[in-house]
C-alpha positions as CSV (number, residue, x, y, z in Angstrom):
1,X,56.9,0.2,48.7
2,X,57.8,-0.1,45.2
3,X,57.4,-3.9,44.4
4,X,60.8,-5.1,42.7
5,X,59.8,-7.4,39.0
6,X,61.8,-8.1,36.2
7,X,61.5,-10.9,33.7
8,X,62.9,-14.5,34.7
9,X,66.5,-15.4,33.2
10,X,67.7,-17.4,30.4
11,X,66.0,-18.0,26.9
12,X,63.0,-20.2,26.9
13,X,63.7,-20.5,22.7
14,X,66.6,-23.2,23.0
15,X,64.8,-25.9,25.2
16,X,65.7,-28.6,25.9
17,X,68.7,-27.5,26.7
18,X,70.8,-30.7,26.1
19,X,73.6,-32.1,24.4
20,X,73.5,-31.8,20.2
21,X,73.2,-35.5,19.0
22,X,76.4,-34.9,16.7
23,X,79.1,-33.0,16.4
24,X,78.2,-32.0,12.7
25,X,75.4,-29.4,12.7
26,X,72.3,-29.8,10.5
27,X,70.5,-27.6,8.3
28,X,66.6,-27.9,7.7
29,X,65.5,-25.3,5.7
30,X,67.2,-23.9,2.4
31,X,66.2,-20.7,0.6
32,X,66.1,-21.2,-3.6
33,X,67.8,-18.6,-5.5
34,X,66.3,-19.9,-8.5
35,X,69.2,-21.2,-10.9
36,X,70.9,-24.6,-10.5
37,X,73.8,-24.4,-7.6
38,X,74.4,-25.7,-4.2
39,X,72.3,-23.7,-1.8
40,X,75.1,-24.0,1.0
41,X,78.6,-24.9,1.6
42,X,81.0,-26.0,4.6
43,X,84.2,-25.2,5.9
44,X,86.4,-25.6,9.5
45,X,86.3,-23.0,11.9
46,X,90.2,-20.9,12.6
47,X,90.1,-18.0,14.6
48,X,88.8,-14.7,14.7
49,X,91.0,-11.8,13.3
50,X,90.5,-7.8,12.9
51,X,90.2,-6.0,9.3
52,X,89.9,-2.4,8.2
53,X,87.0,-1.5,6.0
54,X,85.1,1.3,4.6
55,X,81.7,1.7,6.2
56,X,78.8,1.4,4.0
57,X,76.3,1.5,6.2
58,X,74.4,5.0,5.1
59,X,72.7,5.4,8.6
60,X,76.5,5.2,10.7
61,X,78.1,8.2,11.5
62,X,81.0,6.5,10.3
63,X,79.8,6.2,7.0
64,X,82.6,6.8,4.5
65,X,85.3,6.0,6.5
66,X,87.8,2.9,7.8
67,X,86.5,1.1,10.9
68,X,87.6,-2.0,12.7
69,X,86.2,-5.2,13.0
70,X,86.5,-8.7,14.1
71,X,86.3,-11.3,11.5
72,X,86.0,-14.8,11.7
73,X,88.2,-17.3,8.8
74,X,86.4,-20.5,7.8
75,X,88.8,-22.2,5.7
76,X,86.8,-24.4,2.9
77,X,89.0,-26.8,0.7
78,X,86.5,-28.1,-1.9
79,X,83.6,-30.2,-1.3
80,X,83.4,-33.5,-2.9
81,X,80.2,-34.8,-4.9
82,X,79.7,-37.8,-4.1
83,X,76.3,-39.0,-4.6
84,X,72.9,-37.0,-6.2
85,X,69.9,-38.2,-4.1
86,X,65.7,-37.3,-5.0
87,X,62.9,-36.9,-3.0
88,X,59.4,-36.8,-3.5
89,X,56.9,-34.8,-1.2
90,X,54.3,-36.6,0.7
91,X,51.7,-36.0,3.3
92,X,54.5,-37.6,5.9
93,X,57.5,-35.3,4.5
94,X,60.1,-36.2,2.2
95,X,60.5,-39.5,0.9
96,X,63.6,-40.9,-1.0
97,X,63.1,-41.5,-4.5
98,X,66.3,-42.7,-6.1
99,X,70.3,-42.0,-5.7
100,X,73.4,-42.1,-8.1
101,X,76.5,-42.5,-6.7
102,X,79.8,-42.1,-8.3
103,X,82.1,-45.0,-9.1
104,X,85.1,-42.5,-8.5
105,X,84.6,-42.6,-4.5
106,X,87.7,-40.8,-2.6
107,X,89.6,-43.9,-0.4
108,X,89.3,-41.9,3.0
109,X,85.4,-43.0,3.1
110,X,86.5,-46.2,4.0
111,X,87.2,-44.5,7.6
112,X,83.6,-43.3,7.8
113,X,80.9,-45.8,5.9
114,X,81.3,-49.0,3.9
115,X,81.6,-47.5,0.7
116,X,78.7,-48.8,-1.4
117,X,79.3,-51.8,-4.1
118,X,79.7,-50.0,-7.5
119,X,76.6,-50.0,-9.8
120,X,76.5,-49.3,-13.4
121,X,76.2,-45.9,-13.8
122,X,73.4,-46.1,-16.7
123,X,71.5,-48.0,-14.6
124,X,71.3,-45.8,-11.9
125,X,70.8,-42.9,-14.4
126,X,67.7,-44.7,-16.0
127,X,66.0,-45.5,-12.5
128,X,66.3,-41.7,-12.0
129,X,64.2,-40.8,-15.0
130,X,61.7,-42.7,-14.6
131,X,60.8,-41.4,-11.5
132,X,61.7,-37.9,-12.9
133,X,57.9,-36.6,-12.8
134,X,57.5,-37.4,-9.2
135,X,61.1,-35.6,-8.1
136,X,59.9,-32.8,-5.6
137,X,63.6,-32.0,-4.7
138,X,67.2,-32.8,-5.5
139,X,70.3,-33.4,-3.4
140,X,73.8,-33.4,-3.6
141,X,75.9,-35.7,-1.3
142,X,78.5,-34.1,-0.5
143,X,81.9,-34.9,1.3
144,X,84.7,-32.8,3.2
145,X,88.2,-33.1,2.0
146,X,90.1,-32.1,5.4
147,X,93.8,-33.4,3.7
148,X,93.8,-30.3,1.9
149,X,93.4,-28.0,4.9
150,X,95.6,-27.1,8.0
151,X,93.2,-29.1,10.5
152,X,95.3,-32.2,10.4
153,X,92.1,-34.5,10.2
154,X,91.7,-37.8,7.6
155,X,88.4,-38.7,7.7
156,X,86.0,-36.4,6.3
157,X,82.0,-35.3,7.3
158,X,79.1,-36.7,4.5
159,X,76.4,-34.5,4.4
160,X,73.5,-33.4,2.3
161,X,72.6,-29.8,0.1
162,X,69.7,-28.6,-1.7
163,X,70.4,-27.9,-5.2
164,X,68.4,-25.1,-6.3
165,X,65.8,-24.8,-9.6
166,X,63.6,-26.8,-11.0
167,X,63.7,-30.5,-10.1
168,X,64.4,-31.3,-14.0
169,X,67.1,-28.1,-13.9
170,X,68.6,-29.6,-11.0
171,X,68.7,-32.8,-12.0
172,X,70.5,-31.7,-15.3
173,X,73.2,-29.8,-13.0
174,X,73.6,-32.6,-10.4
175,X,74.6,-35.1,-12.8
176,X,77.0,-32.4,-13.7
177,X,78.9,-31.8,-10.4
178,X,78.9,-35.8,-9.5
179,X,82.0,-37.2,-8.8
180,X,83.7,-33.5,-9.1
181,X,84.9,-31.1,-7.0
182,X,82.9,-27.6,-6.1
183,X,84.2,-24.9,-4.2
184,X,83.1,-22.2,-2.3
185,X,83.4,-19.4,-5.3
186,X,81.2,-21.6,-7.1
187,X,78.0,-20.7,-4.3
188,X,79.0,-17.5,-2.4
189,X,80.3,-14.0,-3.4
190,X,81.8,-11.4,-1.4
191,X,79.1,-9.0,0.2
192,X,76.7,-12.3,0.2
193,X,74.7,-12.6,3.8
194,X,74.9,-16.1,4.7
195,X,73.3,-18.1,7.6
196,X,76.3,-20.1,9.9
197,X,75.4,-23.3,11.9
198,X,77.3,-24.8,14.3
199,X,77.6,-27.0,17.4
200,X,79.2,-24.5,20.0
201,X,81.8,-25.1,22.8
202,X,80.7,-28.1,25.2
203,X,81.4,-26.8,28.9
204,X,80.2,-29.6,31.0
205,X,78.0,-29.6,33.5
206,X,77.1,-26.3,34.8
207,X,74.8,-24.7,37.8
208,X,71.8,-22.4,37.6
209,X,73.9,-19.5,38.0
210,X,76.0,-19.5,34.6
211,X,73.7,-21.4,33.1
212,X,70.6,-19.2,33.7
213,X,71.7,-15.8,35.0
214,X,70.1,-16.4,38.2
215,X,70.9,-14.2,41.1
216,X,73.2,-15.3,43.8
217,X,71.2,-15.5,46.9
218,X,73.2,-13.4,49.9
219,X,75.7,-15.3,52.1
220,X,75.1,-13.8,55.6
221,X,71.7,-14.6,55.3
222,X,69.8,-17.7,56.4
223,X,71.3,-19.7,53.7
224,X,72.7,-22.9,55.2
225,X,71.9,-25.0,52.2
226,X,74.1,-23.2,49.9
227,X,73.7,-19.7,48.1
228,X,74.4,-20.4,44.4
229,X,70.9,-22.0,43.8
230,X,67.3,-21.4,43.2
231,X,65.2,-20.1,46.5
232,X,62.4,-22.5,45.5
233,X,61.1,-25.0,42.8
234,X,57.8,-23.7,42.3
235,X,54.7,-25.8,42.3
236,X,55.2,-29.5,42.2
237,X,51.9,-30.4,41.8
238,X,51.2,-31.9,39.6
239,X,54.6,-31.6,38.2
240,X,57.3,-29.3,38.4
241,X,57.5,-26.9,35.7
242,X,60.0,-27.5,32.6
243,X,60.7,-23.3,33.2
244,X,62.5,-24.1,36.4
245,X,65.9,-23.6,36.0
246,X,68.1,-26.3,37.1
247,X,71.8,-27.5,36.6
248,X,72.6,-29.1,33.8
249,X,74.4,-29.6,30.7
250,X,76.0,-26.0,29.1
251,X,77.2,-25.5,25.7
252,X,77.6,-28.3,22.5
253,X,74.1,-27.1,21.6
254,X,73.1,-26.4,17.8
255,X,72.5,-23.2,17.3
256,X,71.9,-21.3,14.2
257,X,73.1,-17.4,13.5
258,X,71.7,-15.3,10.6
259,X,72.8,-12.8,8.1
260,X,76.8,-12.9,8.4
261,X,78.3,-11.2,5.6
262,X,81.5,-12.0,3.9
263,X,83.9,-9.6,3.7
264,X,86.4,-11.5,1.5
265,X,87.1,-15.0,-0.1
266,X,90.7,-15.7,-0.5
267,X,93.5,-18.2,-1.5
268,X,95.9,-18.9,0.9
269,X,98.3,-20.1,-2.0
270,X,98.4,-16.3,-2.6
271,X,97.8,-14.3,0.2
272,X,99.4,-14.3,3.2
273,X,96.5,-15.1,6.1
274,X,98.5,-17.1,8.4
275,X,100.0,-14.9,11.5
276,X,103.4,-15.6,12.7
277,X,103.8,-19.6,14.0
278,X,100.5,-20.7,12.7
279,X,96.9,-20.3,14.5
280,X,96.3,-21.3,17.8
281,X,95.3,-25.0,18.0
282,X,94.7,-24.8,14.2
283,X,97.9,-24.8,12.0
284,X,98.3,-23.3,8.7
285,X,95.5,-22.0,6.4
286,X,96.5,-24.0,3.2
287,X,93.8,-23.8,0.6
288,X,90.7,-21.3,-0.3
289,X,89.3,-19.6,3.2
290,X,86.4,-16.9,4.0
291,X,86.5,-13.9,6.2
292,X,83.3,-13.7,7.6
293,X,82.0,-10.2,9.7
294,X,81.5,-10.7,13.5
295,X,82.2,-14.0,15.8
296,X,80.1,-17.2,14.7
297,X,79.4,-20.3,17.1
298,X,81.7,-23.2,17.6
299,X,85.0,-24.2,18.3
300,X,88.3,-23.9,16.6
301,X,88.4,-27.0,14.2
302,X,84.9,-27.0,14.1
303,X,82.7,-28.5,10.7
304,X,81.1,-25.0,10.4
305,X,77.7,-24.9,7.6
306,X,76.7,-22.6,5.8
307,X,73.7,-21.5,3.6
308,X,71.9,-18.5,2.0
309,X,70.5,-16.4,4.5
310,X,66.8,-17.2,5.2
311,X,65.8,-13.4,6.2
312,X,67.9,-11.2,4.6
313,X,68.4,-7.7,5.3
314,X,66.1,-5.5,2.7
315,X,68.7,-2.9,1.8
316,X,71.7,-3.9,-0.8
317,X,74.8,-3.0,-0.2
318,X,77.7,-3.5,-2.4
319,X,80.6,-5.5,-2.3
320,X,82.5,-4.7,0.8
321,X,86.0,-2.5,0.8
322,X,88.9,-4.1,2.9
323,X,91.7,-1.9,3.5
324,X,93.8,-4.2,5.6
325,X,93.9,-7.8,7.1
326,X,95.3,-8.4,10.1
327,X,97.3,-11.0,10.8
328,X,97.7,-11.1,14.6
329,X,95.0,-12.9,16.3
330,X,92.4,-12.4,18.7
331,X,91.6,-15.9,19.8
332,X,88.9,-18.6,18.7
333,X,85.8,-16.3,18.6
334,X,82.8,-16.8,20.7
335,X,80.8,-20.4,20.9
């Protein structure tokens, strides 16, 4: 008798599987294109739509012609510079070196932090170069402005972003940028592969079933203790293993996805991407948006960051041709 095997269920690369400890996504790792910009940007998740483009993938047998597919718009009203913060590297990671902060603070950060007394600015400035030799990196604080998109929010995320170059290069462009506005032409292109993070869609407490795939033990069978569970726990000496599957929690995890490409970066103020009556549990797209290829984690409303991709795919391709945007929707995407 041919002895039945295959492997056990669910992904052992996203353990523990708990709960993300906020609602904003982080990002740890930045790739350095090698002139001064922000390496990343952010934007709030809308829906998912369909598009007609020419395939320029050499190896499909479509190659040359329209094809469907599912997009995903991300509007991104401009991000606010706030603050420039430096690092130095040590043999226990990154260690803060110095900050500036603007005196020209936008009034909705009073929902979010005490907004910091205002320093001289020249002060701040010459604390900065005297540490300049020791600078390993340079940050942007950066803040959302959500009044200038459909989402209906006030208060807006803070967050952190690499700025690329040389820390004196950086420095130079940072000091730049503070207290302004950057937008999302100002780091990304269309045909640019970009790396999305996310928090995806919390679904509660779940059993071992949907959670891990496991298969539902038959019914007629010698099952008094219920049929939607694992047959055993394994060894329990000395511990149960952390492998076991077991119920638990099920979604708002951070997760990561690589090499999206964007199709298109558009103006709502021009183009027309909002379908009939607005999106679903969105509203109206009302300032500068993305159309990114494929479904990326989270849910609609959702802070949704974004970076250069970390692995990206070796062959070029140019800048991608869309024929036609659709503007009747296909729901929220996956999460």
């Amino acid at each position: 008798m041919v002895k039945d095997h295959k492997p056990r269920k669910g992904s052992m690369a996203y353990y523990p599987r708990k709960r993300a400890r906020s609602i904003i996504s982080r990002v740890r790792r930045w790739v350095d294109t090698g002139k001064p910009q922000l390496l990343g940007f952010a934007g709030y998740k809308v829906g998912t739509l369909h598009v007609a483009k020419v395939e320029d993938n050499p190896r499909s047998p479509f190659y040359g012609q329209e094809i469907i597919k599912v997009a995903t718009v991300i509007e991104t009203p401009p991000l606010y510079v706030i603050a420039i913060r430096a690092y130095e590297k040590t043999p226990y990671g990154l260690k803060s070196l110095a900050e500036v902060w603007t005196n020209k603070l936008p009034k909705d950060l009073e929902r979010v932090l005490t907004i910091p007394k205002s320093e001289n600015l020249e002060d701040q400035r010459k604390r900065l170069n005297e540490v300049l030799t020791r600078i390993y990196e340079i940050r942007a604080i950066v803040c959302t402005q959500p009044r200038k998109a459909g989402i209906g929010k006030k208060s807006p995320e803070i967050f952190e972003i690499k700025i690329a170059g040389s820390p004196k290069e950086a420095l130079q462009y940072a000091l730049s940028i503070l207290g302004g506005e950057v937008t999302v032409k100002d780091v990304f292109a269309p045909g640019h592969y970009i790396d999305v993070a996310a928090v995806t869609k919390g679904k509660g407490f779940s059993g071992v079933l949907k959670r891990f795939g496991v298969k539902e033990m038959p019914r007629w069978h010698k099952h008094r203790k219920g049929s939607r569970r694992i047959g055993t726990v394994g060894p329990q000496s000395p511990a149960i293993m952390f492998t076991t599957p077991f119920a638990g929690q099920l979604g708002f995890h951070q997760r990561i996805e690589y090499n999206k490409r964007i199709l298109k970066i558009g103006d709502a103020r021009e183009d027309n991407i909002n379908p009939r009556g607005g999106w679903t549990h969105y509203g109206l797209v009302r300032d500068t948006y993305l159309l990114v290829e494929g479904s990326i984690p989270g849910a609609v409303k959702r802070l949704i960051k974004m970076r250069f991709a970390i692995r990206p795919p070796k062959v070029i391709r140019d800048i991608p041709k869309v024929t036609y945007v659709s503007t009747i929707t296909s729901g929220g995407g996956s999460g």
